[in-house]
N, C-alpha and C positions, 0 to 999 in steps of 0.2 A: 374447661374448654372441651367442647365436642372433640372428638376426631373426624379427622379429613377423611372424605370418601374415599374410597379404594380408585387408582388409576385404570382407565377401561383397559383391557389387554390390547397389546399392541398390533395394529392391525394386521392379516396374513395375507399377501398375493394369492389369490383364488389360481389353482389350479386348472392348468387348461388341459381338458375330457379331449380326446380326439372320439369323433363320432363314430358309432356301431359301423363294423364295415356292413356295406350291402350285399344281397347272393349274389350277384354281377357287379363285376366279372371276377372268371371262378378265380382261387389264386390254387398256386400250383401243386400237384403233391409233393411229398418227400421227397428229396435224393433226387428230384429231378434232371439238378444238373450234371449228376453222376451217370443215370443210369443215360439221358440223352448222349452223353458225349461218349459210353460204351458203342452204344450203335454205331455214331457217325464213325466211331475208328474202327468197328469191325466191319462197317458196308468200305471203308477206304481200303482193308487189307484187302478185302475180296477184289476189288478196282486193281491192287497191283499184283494180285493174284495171275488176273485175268492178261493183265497187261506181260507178264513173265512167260504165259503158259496158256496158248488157247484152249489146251485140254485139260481143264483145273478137275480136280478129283469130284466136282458136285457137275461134270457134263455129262457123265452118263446119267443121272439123274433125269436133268433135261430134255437130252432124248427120247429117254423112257417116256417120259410125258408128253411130248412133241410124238412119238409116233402114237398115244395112246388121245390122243384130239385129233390126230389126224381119222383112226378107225372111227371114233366118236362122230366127225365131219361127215365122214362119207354115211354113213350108218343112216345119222341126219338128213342126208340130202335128199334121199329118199323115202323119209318116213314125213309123217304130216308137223313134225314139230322145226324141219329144217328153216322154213323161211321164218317164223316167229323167235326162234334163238337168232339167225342171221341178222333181220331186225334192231332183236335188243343191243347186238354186239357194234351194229353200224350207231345208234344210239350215241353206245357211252362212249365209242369210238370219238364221237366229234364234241361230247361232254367234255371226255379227258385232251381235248385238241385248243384250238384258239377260243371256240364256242363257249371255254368252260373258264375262260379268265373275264366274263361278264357277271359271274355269279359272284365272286369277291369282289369288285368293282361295286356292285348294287348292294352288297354288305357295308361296304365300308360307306359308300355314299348316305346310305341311310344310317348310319350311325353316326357322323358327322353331323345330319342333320340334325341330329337328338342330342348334338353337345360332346355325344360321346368320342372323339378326335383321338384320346388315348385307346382306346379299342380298334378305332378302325386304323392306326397307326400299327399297333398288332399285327391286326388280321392282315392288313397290305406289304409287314417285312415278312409272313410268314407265308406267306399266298403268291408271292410276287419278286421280292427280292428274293429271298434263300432259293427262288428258280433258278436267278444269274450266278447270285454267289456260291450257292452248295450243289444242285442239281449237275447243273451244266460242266463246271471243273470235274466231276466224278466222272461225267462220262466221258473227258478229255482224257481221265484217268487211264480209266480200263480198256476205250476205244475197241468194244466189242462188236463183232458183227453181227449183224442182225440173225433169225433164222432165214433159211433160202426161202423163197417164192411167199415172201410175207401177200397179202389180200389187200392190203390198207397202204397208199400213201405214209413213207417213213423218213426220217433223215437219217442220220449216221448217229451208231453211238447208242446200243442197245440197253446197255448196263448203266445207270440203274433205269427202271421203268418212272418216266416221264411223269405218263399218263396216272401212273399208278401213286406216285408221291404227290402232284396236282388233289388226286382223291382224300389222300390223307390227312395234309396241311388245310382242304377247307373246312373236312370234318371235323377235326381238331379246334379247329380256331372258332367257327362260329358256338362249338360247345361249350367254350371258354367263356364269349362274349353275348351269348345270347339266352341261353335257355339257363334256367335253375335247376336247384339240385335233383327234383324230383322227374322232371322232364327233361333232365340230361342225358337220365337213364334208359330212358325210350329211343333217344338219341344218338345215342352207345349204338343200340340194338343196331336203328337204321342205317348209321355210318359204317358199323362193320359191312354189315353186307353188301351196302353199295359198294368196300374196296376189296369184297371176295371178288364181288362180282366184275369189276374192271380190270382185275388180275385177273380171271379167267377167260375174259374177254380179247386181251392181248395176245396170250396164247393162244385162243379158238382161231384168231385173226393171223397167227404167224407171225406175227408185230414185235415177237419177244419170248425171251425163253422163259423159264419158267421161275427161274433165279432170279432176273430180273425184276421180275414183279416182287418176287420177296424181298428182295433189293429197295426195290422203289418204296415197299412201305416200311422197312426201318428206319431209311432216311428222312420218311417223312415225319415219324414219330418221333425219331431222333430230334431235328430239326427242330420240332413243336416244342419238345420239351428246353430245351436250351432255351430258345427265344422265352418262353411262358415264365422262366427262371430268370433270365435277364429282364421282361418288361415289370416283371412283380410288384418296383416300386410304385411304376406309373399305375397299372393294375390296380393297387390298391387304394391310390390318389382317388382314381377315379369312382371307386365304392364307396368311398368314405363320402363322398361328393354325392355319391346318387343317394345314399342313404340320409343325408340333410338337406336333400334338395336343392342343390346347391350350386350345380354344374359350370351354369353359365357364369359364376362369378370367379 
């Protein structure tokens, strides 16, 4: 008698591959949610700092810089550079004001329209909510007074810089959601400077001291990082989707 053939190997459930993630959107660094929530609790002590002690040990600082923009202003007013600074300051003035909650708005809409709903769900808690939820409370916090004889339309409530954390949270977010690794880095560049430049603008303007604005942009990084660590799974949901094509299913 012959022998029987050998039985085929029994068959194995194929393995499910989840797909390459895509460079968008970025996922977040290390330690993010460490080093984020350091921020937010050191910009809070400074808030009850301020709240305890309107002459917290970092005012003389402020001063010093407030009367060292004020020589700066006048210096300006008179030389041929004063009304092109004045300009750029009235500018970012009304960038960092209502003018400048259109530019996430037009992020997120277009990226909605691309399918991408999980990014612009990002960009619009980190651009818009954490305005209500994290900005606004800090400055209920510390209830600082502005500097005297501010130049700009203000409302109450110096601490932390509004305008200044607005800068940070869009930089942040569309870097996350929009550009790649290579041209994020150009990105980098240009985002710093736009939120040198609105910090220094606040103070040229009297709008804020100068802690403030330092203020406004650890809360703003702060902020970004937490959120960027909380959206991660969706984040990655949606890489793995862009990277198969796959979005809309």
């Amino acid at each position: 008698m012959f022998p029987s053939p050998p039985s085929p190997p029994p068959s194995r459930t194929p393995l499910r591959v989840r797909p390459p993630r895509h460079h968008l959107p970025a996922a977040p660094p290390r330690h993010a949610l460490g080093l984020g929530t350091a921020l937010l609790v050191l910009a809070l002590l400074a808030g009850l700092l301020l709240r305890l002690d309107r002459q917290p040990f970092f005012q003389g600082l402020d001063d010093r810089w407030a009367a060292s923009v004020n020589d700066s202003a006048a210096a300006g007013s008179s030389g041929a550079g004063g009304d092109g600074l004045g300009g750029l300051t009235t500018v970012l003035d009304r960038l960092g004001g209502p003018l400048g909650t259109v530019l996430p708005l037009l992020v997120i809409g277009c990226l909605c329209v691309y399918g991408r709903w999980r990014s612009g769900l990002f960009v619009f808690t980190v651009t818009v909510v954490a305005n209500l939820v994290v900005l606004l409370p800090l400055k209920q916090v510390a209830d600082r007074p502005r500097p005297p004889h501010p130049w700009v339309l203000v409302s109450d409530g110096s601490y932390p810089s509004g305008q200044v954390f607005s800068a940070v949270t869009l930089v942040v977010s569309i870097a996350v959601v929009l550009f790649p690794p290579r041209a994020r880095r150009w990105w980098w560049a240009f985002g710093t400077s736009y939120v040198l430049a609105m910090m220094g603008s606040r103070t040229w303007l009297h709008a804020q001291w100068l802690s403030d604005t330092v203020a406004g942009a650890l809360v703003g990084v702060g902020t970004c990082l937490v959120l960027w660590r909380a959206f991660a799974p969706l984040l990655e949901t949606e890489s793995e989707r862009m990277a198969s094509n796959s979005l809309w299913l």
